[in-house]
C-alpha positions, 0 to 999 in steps of 0.5 A, a space after each residue: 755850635 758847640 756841640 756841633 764842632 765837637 763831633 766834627 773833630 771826633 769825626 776827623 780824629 777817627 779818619 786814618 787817612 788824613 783826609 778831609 773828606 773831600 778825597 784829598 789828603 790834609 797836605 793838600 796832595 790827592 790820595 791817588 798820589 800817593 801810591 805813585 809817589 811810593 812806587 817812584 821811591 822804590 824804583 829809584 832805590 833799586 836803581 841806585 842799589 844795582 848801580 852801587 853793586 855793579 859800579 861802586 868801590 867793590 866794582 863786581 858780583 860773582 855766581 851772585 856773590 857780591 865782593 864784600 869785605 874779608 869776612 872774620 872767620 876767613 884768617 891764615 895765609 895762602 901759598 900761591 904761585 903767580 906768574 910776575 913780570 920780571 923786575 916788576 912789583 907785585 900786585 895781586 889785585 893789578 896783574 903783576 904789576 903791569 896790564 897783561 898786554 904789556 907783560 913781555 916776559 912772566 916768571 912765576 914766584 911764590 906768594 904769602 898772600 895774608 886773607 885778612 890783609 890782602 898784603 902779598 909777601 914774595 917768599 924768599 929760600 937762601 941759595 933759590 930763585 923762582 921758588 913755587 908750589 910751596 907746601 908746609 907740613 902741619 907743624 909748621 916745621 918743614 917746606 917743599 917747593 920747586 925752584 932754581 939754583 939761584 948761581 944757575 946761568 940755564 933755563 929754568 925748564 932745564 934745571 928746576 929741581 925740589 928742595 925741602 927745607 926747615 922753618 925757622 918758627 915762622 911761616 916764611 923764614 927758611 934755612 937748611 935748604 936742600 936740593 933733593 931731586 933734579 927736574 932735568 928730564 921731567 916733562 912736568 911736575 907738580 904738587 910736592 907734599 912734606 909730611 911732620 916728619 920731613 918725608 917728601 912726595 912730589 908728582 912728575 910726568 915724563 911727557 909721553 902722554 897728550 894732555 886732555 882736552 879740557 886741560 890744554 884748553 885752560 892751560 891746566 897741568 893735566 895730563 894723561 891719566 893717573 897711571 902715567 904719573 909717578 909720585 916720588 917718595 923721599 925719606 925724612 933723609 933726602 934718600 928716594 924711598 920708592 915710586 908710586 903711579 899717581 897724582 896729587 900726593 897729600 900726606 895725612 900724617 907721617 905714615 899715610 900719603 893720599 893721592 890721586 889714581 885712575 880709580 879715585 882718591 888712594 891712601 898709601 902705608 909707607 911703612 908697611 908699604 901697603 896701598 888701599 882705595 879709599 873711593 872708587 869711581 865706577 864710570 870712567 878713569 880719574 883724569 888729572 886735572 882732578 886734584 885734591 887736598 887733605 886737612 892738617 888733622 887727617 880727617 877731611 879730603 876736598 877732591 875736585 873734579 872740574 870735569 863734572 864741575 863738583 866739588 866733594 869735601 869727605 870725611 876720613 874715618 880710621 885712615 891708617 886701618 884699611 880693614 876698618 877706613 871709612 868715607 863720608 861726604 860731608 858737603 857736596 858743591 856744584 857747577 865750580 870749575 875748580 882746581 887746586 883746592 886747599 882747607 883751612 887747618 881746621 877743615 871748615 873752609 876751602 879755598 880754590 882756583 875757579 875758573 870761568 865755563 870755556 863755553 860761556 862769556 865769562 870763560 876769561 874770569 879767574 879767581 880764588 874763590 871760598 866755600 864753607 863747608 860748614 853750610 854749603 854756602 860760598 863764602 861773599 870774598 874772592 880774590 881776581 887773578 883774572 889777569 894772571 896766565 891760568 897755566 902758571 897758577 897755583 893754590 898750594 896751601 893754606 896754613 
């Protein structure tokens, strides 16, 4: 007996099934249970990741991406220009303050919007109203915006003009405000630029070409083709230095303006008043809804052409020699229906208004959305402007 029981429990010690021989587990349940039981746990737990995913707190997943936390690396403040109900409280997660089908009267006014906070701070110019589309040279010294005088009883349209001014060692305090252009007879006008010295660019329209087709379907300031823009260049003065056939004029640094033409991205000595092309396009004219942006270094451009729903990132080489100037691509990001793209300070990550396909459900969907250029990889953050009117919409820096 002894020796008996002792090789039934060698028996059962050796058995990794736990089972008594008899095709029933030792908890009594039988072993072809088990594998539905597992399934069942499985399939319930993938229900309940999809319904936290779509339903939960974050409520969304874009391209794929789901909205997670701001992500460390993403850090600074945007510039962007949000169309608000007049005597209303600004919410950029809200729409203004009120639901779009409320909203009776939208003036845009310009934003600090803090990445990592998500706090949006109205941005304030002594003696302006309605400021918008501001941008800050890269020693944070001087701004651009256009805006309204703020004792003008006219509309707005009739008397927007450009202002330069100088910041007092912050990013949002402003003092020495001056009007440098008026705007009257402008048809539109977009994306003023103020290089570390005080030099001013601003690009303006005189309205005698029809807008593209893409653009009056999004609302988008893109109209014509390059060769019927100007880009107005002021001195650190005030004074009008000369004018340019262009769009989206980005200073590089004090000397170097880049800017959009009919044959792609163009760099432009004021000094020695000399132009050169830094990419030609061989298929076609540029149109301008294409814009671009250049980093605070003068080595990385993003140009984005929603057209072909890419979205280049290059990097600049020698950009002040154009016997030796160089342009690589550094990353290359597809199917985004992008506009007004800023970089970071250092290069490393874009910010952009995307848009959704006008001929695909998602054409009312409307966010800035952010790209690593580090990976190619979209960064798992975006911000839902969706509520917001597009054609008033502007990403105008990122400091």
């Amino acid at each position: 007996m002894d020796s008996t029981s002792e090789d039934t429990n060698v028996l059962r010690s050796n058995r990794t099934d736990d089972s008594n021989g008899f095709g029933q587990s030792s908890s009594g349940l039988p072993l072809w249970a088990w594998p539905l039981i597992a399934f069942g746990i499985v399939f319930l737990g993938g229900i309940l990741w999809y319904l936290v995913i779509v339903f939960g707190v974050t409520n969304n997943v874009t391209n794929g991406v789901p909205k997670t936390t701001v992500p460390s690396v993403l850090a600074g403040s945007l510039y962007i220009t949000l169309p608000v109900v007049v005597g209303g409280s600004m919410d950029v997660n809200a729409g203004g303050g009120a639901p779009a089908d409320t909203m009776t009267k939208n003036t845009p006014e310009g934003f600090l919007f803090d990445v990592q906070t998500d706090a949006a701070s109205n941005f304030a110019a002594a003696g302006v109203r309605n400021s918008v589309q501001h941008n800050i040279s890269s020693n944070i010294q001087w701004i651009t915006f256009f805006g309204v005088p703020d004792t003008d009883t006219q509309s707005e349209n009739e008397r927007m003009s450009l202002y330069r001014g100088v910041l007092d060692g912050t990013r949002d305090s402003v003092s020495q405000v001056t009007k440098l252009y008026g705007l009257e007879h402008v048809y539109a006008q977009q994306s003023p630029t103020v290089s570390n010295d005080g030099k001013v660019a601003v690009s303006v329209f005189d309205g005698q070409t029809e807008p593209s087709e893409l653009a009056s379907a999004l609302g988008i300031p893109g109209v014509g083709n390059s060769s019927a823009w100007q880009i107005l260049i002021f001195d650190s003065e005030g004074k009008e230095l000369i004018t340019r056939f262009g769009t989206q004029p980005e200073w590089a640094s004090n000397s170097i303006l880049v800017y959009l033409t009919d044959e792609g991205p163009t760099a432009y000595n004021v000094d020695e008043e000399t132009e050169y092309s830094l990419i030609r396009v061989e298929d076609g004219v540029v149109a301008t809804n294409s814009m671009l942006d250049v980093s605070d270094d003068g080595n990385y451009l993003v140009w984005t052409l929603p057209d072909s729903r890419l979205v280049y990132v290059l990097e600049i080489r020698n950009l002040e020699d154009p016997q030796q100037v160089a342009v690589y691509s550094r990353q290359i990001f597809e199917n985004i229906l992008g506009f007004w793209p800023v970089l970071s300070t250092d290069g490393s990550y874009v910010a952009l208004l995307e848009l959704g396909d006008p001929e695909r459900e998602d054409s009312l969907r409307a966010e800035v959305t952010f790209l690593d250029v580090t990976n190619g990889e979209r960064v798992p953050y975006t911000i839902d402007v969706s509520n917001y009117d597009v054609s008033q919409l502007a990403l105008t820096d990122w400091k």
